[in-house]
C-alpha positions in Angstrom: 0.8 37.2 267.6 2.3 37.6 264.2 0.7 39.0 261.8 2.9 39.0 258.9 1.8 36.5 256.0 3.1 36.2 252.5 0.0 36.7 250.4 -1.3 33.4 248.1 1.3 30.8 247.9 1.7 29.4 244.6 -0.7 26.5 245.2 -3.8 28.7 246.2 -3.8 30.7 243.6 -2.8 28.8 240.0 -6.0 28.9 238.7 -6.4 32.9 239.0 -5.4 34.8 235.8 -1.8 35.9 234.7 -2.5 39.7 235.9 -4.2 39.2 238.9 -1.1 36.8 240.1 1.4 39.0 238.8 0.0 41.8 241.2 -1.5 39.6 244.3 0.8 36.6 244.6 3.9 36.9 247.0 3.3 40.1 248.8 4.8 40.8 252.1 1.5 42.6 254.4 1.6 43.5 257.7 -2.0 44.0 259.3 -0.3 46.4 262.0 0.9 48.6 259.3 -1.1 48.0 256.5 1.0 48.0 253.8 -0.2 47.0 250.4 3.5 46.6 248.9 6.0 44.8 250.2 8.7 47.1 252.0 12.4 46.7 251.1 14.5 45.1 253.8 17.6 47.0 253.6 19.2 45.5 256.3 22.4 42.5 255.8 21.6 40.8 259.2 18.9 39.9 261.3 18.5 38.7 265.2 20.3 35.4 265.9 19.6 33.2 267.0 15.3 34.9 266.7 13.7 34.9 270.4 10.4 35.1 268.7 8.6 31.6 268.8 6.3 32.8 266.1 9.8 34.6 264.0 8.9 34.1 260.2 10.8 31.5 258.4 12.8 32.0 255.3 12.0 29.9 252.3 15.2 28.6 251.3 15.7 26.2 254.8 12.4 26.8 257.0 14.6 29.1 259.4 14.1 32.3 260.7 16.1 34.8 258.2 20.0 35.2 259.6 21.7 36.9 256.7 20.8 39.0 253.5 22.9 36.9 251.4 21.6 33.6 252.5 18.3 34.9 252.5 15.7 38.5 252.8 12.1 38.8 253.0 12.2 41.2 249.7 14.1 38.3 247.9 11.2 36.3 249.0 8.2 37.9 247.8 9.9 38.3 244.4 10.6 34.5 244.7 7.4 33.8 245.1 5.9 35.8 242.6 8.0 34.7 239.8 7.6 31.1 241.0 3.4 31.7 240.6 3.8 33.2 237.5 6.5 30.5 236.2 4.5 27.5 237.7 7.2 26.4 240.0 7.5 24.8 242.6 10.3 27.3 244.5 12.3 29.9 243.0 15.5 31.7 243.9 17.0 35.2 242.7 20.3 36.3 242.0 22.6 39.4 241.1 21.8 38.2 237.2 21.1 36.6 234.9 24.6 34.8 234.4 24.6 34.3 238.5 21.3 32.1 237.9 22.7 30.3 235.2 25.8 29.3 236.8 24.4 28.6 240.4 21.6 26.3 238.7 24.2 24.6 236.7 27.2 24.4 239.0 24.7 22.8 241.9 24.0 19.8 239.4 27.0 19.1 238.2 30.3 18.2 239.2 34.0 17.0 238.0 33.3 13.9 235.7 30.0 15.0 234.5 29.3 15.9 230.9 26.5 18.0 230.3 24.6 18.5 226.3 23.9 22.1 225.4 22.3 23.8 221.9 25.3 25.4 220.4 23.3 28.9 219.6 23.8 30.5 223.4 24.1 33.7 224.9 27.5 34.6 224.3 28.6 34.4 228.0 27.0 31.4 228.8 28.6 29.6 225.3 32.1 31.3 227.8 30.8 29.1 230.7 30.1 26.1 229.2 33.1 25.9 226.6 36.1 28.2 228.8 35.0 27.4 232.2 33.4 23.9 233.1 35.9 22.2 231.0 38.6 23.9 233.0 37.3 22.3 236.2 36.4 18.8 234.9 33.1 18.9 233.0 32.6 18.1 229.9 30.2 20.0 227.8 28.9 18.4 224.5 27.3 20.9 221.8 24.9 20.7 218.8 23.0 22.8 216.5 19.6 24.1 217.9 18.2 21.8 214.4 19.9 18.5 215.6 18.5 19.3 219.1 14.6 19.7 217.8 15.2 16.4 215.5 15.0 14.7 218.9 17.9 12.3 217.3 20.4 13.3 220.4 21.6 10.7 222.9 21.2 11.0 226.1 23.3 8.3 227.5 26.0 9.3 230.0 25.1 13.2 230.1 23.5 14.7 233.7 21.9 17.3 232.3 20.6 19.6 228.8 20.9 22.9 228.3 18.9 25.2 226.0 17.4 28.6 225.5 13.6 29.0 224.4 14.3 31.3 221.8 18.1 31.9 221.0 20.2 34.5 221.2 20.3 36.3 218.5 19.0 34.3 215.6 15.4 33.6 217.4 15.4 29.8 216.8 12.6 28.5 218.7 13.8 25.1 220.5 10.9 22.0 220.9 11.2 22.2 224.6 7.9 19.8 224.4 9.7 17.8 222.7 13.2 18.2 225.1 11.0 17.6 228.2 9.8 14.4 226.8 13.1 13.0 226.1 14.7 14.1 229.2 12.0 12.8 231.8 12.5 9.7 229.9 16.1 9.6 230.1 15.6 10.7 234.1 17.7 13.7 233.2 17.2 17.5 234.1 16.3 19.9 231.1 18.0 23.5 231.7 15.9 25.9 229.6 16.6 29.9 229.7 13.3 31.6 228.6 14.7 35.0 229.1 13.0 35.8 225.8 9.9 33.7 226.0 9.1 35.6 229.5 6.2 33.7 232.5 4.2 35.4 230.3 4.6 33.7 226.6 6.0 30.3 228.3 6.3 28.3 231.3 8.9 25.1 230.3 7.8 23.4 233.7 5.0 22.9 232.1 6.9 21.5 228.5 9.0 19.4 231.1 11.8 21.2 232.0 13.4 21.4 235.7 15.1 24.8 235.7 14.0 27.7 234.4 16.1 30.6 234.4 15.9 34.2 233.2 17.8 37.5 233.4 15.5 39.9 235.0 17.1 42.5 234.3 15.4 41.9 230.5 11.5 41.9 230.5 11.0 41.0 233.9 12.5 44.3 235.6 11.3 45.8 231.7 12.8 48.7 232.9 16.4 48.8 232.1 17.6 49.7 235.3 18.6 46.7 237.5 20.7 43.6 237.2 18.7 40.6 238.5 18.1 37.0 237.5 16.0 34.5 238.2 15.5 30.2 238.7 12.7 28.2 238.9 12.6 24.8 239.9 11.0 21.7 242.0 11.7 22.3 245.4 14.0 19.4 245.8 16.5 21.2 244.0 16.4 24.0 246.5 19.1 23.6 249.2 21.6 22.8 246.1 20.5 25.6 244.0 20.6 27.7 247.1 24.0 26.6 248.4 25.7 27.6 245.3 24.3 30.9 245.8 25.4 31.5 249.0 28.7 30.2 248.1 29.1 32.5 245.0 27.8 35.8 246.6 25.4 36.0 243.8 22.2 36.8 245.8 20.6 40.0 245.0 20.6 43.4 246.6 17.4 44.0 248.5 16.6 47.1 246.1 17.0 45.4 243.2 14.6 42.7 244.1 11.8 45.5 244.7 12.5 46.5 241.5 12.3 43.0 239.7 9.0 42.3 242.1 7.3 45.7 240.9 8.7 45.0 237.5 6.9 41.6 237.7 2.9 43.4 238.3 3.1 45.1 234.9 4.7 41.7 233.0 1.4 40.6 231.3 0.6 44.0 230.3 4.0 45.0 229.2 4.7 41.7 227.2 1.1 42.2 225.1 2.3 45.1 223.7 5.3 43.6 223.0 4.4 40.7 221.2 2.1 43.0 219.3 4.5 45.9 218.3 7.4 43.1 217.5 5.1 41.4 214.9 4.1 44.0 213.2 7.6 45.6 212.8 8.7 42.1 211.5 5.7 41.9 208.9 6.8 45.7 208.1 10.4 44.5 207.8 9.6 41.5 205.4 8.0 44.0 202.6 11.1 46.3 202.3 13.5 45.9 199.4 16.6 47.1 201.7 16.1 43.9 204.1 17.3 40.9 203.2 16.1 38.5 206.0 13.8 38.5 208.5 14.5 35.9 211.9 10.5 36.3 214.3 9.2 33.2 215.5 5.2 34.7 214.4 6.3 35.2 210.4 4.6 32.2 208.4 8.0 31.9 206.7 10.1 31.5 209.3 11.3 28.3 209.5 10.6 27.7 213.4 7.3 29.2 213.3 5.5 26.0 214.0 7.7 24.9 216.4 7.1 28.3 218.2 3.2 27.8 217.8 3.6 24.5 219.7 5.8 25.9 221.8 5.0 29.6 223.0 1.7 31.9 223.6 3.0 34.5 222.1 5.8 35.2 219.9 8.1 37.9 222.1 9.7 41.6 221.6 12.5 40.7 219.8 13.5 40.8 216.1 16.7 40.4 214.0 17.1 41.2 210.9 20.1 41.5 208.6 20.2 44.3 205.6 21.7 44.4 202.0 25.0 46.0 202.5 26.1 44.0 205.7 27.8 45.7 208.6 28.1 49.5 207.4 24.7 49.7 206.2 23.6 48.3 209.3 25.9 50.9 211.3 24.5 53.1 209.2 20.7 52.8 209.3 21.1 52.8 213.2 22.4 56.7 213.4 19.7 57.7 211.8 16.5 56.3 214.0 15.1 58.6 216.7 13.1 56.2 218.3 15.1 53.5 218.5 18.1 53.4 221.1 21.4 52.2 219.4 21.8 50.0 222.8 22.9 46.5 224.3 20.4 44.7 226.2 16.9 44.5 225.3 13.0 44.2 227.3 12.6 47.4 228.7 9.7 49.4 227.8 12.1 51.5 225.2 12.9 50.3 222.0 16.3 49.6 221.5 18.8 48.3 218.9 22.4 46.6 218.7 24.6 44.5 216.7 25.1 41.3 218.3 29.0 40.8 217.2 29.6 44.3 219.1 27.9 43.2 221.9 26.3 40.5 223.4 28.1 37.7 221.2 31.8 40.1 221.2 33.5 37.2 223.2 33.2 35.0 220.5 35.3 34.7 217.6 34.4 35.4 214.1 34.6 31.7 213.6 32.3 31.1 216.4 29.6 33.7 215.5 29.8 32.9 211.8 29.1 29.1 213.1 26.0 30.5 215.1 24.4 32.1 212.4 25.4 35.7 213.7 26.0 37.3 210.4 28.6 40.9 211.5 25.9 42.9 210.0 23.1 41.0 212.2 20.2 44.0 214.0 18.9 42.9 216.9 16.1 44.7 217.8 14.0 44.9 221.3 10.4 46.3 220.5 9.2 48.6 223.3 5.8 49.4 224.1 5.6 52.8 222.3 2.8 53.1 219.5 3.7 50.7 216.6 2.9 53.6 214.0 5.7 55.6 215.5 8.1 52.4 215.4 7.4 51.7 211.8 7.4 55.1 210.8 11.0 55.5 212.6 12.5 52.3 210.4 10.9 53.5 207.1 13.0 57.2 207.8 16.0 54.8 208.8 16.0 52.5 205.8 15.2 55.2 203.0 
């Protein structure tokens, strides 16, 4: 008899807290080994067809698992984890974040179709949307993140909107309440990449969206040492979402899933002292004469900060900042922190710091980033988890 069972399906445990899902739900346990943590299935193929009437089926099409690309019971615990902690429905995982993105996307639409997206995007996915989908037939229509939260958009004739819950790197904070409302009355999907809202500060199901999609290898590994991403959505969408996957070759290695499913246990925690140590570096930030602006969805000033309290529980790692002087003082301020990585990427439990038009937003053109608000001299920060004090303490050294 088989005694493998994948511990608290999404519907049996929703009304547990956000820590005891992130470490209970999903787990692969064996009784006849007595594992408490689910093992990594290295392996690319499995018996086929299974002789075993009682063989475990694999989430994505109620068969016994076949192949690692199509489908691996590692992948699956950290599927159903992050679908508890997202409140999904199903959830699939991929190489990263871009091979959710593009999978989600790609299994909706199709030559002919015209898709809406907020203008201020991560700088690979503005790529997809304005290089590539046009190139094979789809049209993609974009506005500023404010003409998307004025709710005066129209809906007619597009298949699906696009946004991100907090943008990259200017931190506007998009009325997904207000998107999901709009789209479920137009009968349209809403796309939203909470990459930097985490599980833990936002769930857009909830807000109305259909897909949500994250790069684990930010906050949700929180570790900076795997490429992983992540969708969310209702389990109709699951064959598509699942097929384009398979088709791409954008499912995950078995190792880094582990690592996005332990990453996943210490989420709440990690994001806590996040959200704490970002806010007060921003309040910091706003009282010193070298700084002339200040983007953090929790400053009263801000001017998304009541759309974020609608919006988010918490207000997320991330701050931006730009300094008198532009570009070179910017350069300059970053060789002199010590704790404070001068680094791409961000939502690992180090603290690190970049400039957006030499990194993440490099494939745009000056045009392009000046349109996106993304001044050259633009910091970006990622707030780790180390002491505030010593955080602070670092900038005031930095900044003079």
């Amino acid at each position: 008899m088989l005694m493998v069972k994948y511990l608290s399906r999404v519907s049996l445990i929703m009304n547990d807290g956000f820590n005891t899902r992130a470490v209970q739900s999903g787990e692969f346990r064996d009784k006849r080994i007595g594992n408490v943590t689910t093992p990594i299935f290295e392996t690319s193929t499995f018996y086929n067809p299974n002789p075993n009437e009682s063989a475990y089926t694999d989430h994505t099409r109620n068969k016994p698992y076949m192949y690692t690309r199509w489908g691996n019971p590692t992948l699956e615990s950290l599927e159903r984890k992050y679908a508890s902690l997202d409140a999904v429905e199903e959830s699939l995982s991929f190489s990263s974040g871009m091979g959710a993105i593009t999978s989600s996307v790609l299994s909706l639409l199709k030559k002919g179709d015209r898709l809406l997206s907020v203008k201020e995007l991560y700088g690979e996915t503005f790529v997809f949307f304005t290089r590539y989908l046009p190139s094979i037939g789809i049209d993609v229509d974009i506005v500023k993140l404010d003409e998307m939260n004025s709710g005066n958009v129209n809906l007619n004739g597009y298949v699906g909107l696009y946004t991100e819950s907090v943008v990259n790197p200017t931190l506007g904070v998009c009325d997904i309440q207000l998107l999901g409302k709009m789209t479920n009355e137009a009968g349209i999907p809403l796309f939203v990449d909470a990459t930097f809202a985490t599980p833990y500060n936002q769930n857009p199901s909830k807000l109305g969206a259909a897909f949500t999609l994250h790069s684990g290898t930010k906050y949700i590994g929180g570790h900076s040492d795997i490429l992983l991403g992540l969708a969310g959505f209702e389990r109709k969408n699951m064959e598509a979402v699942w097929g384009k996957r398979k088709l791409l070759g954008a499912s995950p290695d078995p190792i880094q899933a582990y690592l996005g499913l332990r990453g996943l246990k210490t989420l709440g925690l990690r994001m806590k002292a996040h959200n704490e140590n970002a806010f007060e570096i921003a309040k910091f930030l706003s009282d010193h004469k070298r700084v002339a602006k200040v983007l953090y969805p929790g400053l009263e000033g801000f001017a998304y900060n009541k759309i974020a309290k609608r919006n988010l529980t918490g207000f997320g790692g991330m701050v931006s900042f730009e300094l008198a002087g532009g570009l070179n003082s910017a350069r300059d301020m970053a060789k002199k922190l010590r704790l404070f990585s001068y680094a791409p990427s961000l939502g690992g439990v180090e603290s690190l710091l970049t400039l957006p038009a030499e990194t993440s937003h490099l494939s745009l053109t000056p045009a392009e980033r000046k349109e996106a608000g993304i001044a050259d001299g633009l910091v970006r920060m990622s707030v780790g988890i180390e002491n505030k004090e010593d955080l602070i303490e670092d900038l005031k050294i930095a900044l003079g």
